[in-house]
C-alpha positions as CSV (number, residue, x, y, z in Angstrom):
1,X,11.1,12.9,8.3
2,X,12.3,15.2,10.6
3,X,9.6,15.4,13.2
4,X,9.7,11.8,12.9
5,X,13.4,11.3,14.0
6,X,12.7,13.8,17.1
7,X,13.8,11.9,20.3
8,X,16.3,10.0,18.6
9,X,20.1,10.8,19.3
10,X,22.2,12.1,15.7
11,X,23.9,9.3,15.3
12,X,20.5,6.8,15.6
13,X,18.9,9.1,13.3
14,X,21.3,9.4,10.6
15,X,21.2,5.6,10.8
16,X,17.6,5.5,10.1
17,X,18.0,7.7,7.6
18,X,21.0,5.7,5.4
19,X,18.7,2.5,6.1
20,X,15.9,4.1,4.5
21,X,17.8,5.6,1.7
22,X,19.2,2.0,0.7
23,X,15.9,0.4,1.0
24,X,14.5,3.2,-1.4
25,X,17.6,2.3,-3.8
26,X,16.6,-1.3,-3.4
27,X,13.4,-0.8,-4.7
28,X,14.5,1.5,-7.7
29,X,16.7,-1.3,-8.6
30,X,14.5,-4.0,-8.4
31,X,12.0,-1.9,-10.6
32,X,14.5,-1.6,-12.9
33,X,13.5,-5.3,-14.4
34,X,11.4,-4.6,-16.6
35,X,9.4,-8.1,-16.2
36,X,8.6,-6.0,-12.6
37,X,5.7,-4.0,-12.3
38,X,5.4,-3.7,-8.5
39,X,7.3,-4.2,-5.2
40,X,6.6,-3.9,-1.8
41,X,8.2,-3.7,1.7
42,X,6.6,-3.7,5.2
43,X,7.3,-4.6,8.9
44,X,5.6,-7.4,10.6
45,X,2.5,-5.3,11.7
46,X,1.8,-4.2,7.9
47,X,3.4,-0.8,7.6
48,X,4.9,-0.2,4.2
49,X,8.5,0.7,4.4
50,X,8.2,1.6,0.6
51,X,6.5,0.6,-2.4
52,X,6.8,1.4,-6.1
53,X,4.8,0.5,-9.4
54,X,1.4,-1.5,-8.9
55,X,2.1,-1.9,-5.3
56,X,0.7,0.4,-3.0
57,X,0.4,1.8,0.4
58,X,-3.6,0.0,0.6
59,X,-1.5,-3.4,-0.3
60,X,0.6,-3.5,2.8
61,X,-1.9,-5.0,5.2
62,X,-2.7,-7.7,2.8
63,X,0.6,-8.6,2.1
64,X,1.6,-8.9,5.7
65,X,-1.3,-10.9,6.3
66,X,-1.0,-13.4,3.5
67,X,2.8,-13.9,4.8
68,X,1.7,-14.4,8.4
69,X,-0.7,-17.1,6.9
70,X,1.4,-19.0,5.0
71,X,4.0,-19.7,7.3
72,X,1.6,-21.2,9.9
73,X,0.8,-23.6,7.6
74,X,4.3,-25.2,8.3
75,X,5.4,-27.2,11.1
76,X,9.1,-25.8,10.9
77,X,9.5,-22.0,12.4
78,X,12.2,-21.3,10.8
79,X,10.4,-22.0,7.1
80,X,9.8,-19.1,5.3
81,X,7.5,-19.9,2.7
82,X,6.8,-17.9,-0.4
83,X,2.9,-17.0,-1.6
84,X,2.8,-16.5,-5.1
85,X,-0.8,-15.0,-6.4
86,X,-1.4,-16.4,-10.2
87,X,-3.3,-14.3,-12.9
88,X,-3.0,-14.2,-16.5
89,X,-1.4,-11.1,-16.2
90,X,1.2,-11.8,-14.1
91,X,2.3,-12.9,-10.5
92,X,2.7,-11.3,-6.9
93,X,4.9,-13.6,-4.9
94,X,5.1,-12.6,-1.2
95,X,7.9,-13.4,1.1
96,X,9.0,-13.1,4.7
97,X,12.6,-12.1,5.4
98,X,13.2,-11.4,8.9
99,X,11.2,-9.0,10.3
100,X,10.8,-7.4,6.6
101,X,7.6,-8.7,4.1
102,X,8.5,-8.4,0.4
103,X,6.0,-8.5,-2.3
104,X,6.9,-8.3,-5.8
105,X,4.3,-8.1,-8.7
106,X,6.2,-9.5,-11.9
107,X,4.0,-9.7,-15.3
108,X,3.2,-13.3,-16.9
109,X,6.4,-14.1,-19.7
């Protein structure tokens, strides 16, 4: 992390570092369901921010993708719509929020 944050002024980089603490507490909480398997996070270029459970760093790309997809397959830009990827076992619904992808892989009920 540190050779990463080299360049960056203390203040910018301790504010990198509290964002990616709370995303990482985000995802610990979210795994906490235990209907939830699996969640991801990447930017718009399909970098994973952070993953846990059945969601891993080789889904990003496909995740991104299948976001990117979806929402030009509505006339309104400001629509975010949500995938959702059926199995018996359970479902992956992808989402775009902002600049952020979320997947989350929850099992069937």
């Amino acid at each position: 992390m540190q050779q990463l944050l080299k360049g960056f002024s203390v203040s910018n980089a301790n504010a990198i570092i509290i964002m990616e603490s709370t995303l990482e507490q985000h995802l610990d909480d979210t795994m906490k369901n235990p209907a939830i398997v699996g969640v991801l996070c990447t930017d718009q270029q399909g970098h994973i921010l952070g993953c846990r459970g059945s969601l891993s760093d080789e889904h990003g790309g496909v995740v991104s993708v299948l976001a990117r997809q979806a929402a030009s397959l509505t006339r309104d830009p400001t629509d975010s719509p949500t995938v959702c990827l059926e199995s018996d076992s359970g479902n992956i619904l992808v989402r775009t929020h902002g600049t952020i992808t979320i997947a989350v892989h929850k099992m069937a009920s």
